[in-house]
Backbone as a printed PyTorch tensor [residue, N CA C, xyz], in Angstrom:
tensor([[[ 0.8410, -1.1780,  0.0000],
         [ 0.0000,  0.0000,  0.0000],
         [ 0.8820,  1.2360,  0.0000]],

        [[ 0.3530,  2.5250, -0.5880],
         [ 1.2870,  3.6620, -0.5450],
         [ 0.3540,  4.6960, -0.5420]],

        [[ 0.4210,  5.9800,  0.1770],
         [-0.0640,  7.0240,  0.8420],
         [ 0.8680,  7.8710, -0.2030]],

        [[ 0.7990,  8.7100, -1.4630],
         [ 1.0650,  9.7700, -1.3380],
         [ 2.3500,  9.2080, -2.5170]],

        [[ 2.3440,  8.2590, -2.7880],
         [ 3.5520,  7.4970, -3.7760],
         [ 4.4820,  6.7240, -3.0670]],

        [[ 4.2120,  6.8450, -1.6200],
         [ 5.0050,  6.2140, -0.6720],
         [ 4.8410,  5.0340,  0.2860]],

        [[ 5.5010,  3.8550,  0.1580],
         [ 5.4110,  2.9510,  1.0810],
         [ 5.4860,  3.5770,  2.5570]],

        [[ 5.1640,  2.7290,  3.4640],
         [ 5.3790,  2.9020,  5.1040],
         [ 6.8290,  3.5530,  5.1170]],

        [[ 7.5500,  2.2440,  4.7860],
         [ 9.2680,  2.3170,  4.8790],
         [ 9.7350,  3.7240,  4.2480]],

        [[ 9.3150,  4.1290,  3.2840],
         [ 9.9390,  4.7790,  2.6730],
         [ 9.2180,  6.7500,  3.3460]],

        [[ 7.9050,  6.4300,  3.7280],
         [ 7.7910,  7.7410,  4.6750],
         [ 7.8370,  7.7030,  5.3610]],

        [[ 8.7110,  7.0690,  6.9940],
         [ 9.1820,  6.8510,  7.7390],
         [10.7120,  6.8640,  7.9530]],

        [[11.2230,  6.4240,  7.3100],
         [12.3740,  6.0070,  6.7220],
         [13.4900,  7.6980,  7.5740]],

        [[14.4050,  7.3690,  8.1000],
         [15.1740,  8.6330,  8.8960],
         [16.1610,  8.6680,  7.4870]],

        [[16.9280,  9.9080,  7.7710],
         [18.2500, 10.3580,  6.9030],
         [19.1340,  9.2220,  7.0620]],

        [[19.3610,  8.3100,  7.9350],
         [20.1060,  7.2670,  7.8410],
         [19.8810,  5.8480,  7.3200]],

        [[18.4480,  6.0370,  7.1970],
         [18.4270,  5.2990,  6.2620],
         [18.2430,  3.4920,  6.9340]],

        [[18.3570,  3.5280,  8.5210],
         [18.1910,  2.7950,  9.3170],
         [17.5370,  2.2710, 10.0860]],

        [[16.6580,  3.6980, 10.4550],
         [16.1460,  3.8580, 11.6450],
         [14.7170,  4.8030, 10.9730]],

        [[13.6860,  4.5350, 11.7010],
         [12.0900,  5.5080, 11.4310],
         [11.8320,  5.9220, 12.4420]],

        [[11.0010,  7.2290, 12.4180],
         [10.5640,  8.2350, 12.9080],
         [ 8.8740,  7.7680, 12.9940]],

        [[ 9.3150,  7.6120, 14.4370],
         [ 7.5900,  7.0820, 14.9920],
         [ 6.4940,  7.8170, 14.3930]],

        [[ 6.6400,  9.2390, 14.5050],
         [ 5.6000, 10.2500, 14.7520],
         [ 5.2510,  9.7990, 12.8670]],

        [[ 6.3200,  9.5990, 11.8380],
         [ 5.4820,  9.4440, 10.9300],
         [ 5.1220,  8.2910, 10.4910]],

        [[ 5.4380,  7.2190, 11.1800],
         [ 5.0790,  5.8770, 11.4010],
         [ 3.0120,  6.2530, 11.3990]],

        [[ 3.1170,  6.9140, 12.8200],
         [ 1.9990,  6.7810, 13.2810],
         [ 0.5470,  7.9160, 11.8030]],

        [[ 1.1090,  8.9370, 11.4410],
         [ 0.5250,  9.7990, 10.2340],
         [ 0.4830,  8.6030,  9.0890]],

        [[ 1.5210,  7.6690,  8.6380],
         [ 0.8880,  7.2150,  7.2350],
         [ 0.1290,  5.6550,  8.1080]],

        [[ 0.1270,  4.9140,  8.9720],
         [-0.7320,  4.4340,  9.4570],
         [-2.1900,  4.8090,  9.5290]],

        [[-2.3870,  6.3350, 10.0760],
         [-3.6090,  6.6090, 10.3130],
         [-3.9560,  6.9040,  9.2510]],

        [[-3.4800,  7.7660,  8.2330],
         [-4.1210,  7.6400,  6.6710],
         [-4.5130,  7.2790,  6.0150]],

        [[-3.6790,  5.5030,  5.9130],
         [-4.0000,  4.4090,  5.3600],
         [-5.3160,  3.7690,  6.4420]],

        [[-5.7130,  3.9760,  7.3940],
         [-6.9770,  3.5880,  8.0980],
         [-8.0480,  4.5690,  8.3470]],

        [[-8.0040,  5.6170,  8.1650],
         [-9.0650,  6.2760,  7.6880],
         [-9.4260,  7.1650,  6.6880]],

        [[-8.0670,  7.4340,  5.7140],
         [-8.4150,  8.0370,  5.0420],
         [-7.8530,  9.5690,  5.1190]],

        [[-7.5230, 10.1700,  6.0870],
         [-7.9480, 11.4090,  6.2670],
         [-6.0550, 11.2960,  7.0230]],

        [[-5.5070, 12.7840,  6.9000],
         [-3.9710, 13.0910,  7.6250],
         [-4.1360, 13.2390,  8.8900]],

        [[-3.4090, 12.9300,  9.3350],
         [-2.7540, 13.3750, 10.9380],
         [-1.6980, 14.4480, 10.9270]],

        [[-2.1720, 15.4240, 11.5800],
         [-0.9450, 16.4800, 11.7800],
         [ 0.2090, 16.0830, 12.6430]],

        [[ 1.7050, 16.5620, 12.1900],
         [ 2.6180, 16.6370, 13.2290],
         [ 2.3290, 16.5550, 14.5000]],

        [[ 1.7580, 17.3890, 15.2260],
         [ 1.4470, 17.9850, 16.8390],
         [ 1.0620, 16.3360, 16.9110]],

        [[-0.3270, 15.8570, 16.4150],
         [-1.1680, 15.0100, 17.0300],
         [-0.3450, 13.6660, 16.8540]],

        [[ 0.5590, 13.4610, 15.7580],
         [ 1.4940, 12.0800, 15.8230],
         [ 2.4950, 12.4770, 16.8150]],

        [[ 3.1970, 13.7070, 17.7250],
         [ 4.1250, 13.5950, 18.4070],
         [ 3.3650, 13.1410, 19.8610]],

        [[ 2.3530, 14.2760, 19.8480],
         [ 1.5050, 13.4410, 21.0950],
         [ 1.6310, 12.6670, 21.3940]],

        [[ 0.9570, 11.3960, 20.2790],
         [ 0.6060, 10.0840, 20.3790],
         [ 1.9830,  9.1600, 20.3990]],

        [[ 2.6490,  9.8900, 20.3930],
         [ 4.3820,  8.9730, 20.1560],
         [ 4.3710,  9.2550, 22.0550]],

        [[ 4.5090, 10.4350, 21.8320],
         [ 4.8730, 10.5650, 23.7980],
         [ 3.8610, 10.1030, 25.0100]],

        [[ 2.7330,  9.8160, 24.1570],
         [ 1.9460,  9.4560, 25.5290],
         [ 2.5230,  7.5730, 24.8510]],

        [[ 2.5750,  7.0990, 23.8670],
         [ 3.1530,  5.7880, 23.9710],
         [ 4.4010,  5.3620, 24.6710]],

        [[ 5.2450,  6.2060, 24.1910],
         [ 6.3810,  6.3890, 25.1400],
         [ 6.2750,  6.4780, 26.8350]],

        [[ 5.5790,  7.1790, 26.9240],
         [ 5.3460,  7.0920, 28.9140],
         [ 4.7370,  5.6100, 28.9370]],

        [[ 3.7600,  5.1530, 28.2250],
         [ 2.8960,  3.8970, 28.9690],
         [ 3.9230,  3.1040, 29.1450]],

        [[ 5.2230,  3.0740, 27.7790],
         [ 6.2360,  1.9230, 28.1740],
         [ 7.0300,  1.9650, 28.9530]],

        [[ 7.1200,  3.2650, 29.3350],
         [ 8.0600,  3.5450, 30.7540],
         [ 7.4430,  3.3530, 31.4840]],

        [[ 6.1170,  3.6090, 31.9280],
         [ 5.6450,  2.7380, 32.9430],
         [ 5.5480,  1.3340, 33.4230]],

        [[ 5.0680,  0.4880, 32.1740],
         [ 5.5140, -0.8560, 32.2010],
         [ 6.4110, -1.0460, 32.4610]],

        [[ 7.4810, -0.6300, 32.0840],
         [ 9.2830, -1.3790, 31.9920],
         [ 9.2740, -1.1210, 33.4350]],

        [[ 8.7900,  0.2130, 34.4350],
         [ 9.0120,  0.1220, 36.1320],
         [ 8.3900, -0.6220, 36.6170]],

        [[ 7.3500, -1.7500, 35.8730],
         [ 6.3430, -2.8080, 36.6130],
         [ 5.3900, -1.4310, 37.8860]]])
């Protein structure tokens, strides 16, 4: 599937070429499931409130 001419990998995909960038992990995910963009602000959100739940877990 591709959003925009772009696979997942490839709009995610960091300058290194190694490593992806959650926040746009989470924008071509939500695109491809509803249709409609996710702004910056609302994918960093959703990266940082994921980020705390796993820090919470990992302290049990």
């Amino acid at each position: 599937m591709t959003i925009g001419n772009k696979t997942l990998e490839e709009f995610a995909r960091n300058a290194d070429g190694q490593t992806y960038d959650g926040r746009k992990v989470a924008q071509w995910l939500f695109e491809a499931m509803t249709g409609k963009p996710m702004s910056d602000a609302e994918a960093a959100d959703l990266v940082r409130e994921a980020q705390e739940r796993a820090a919470r877990r990992r302290k049990g």
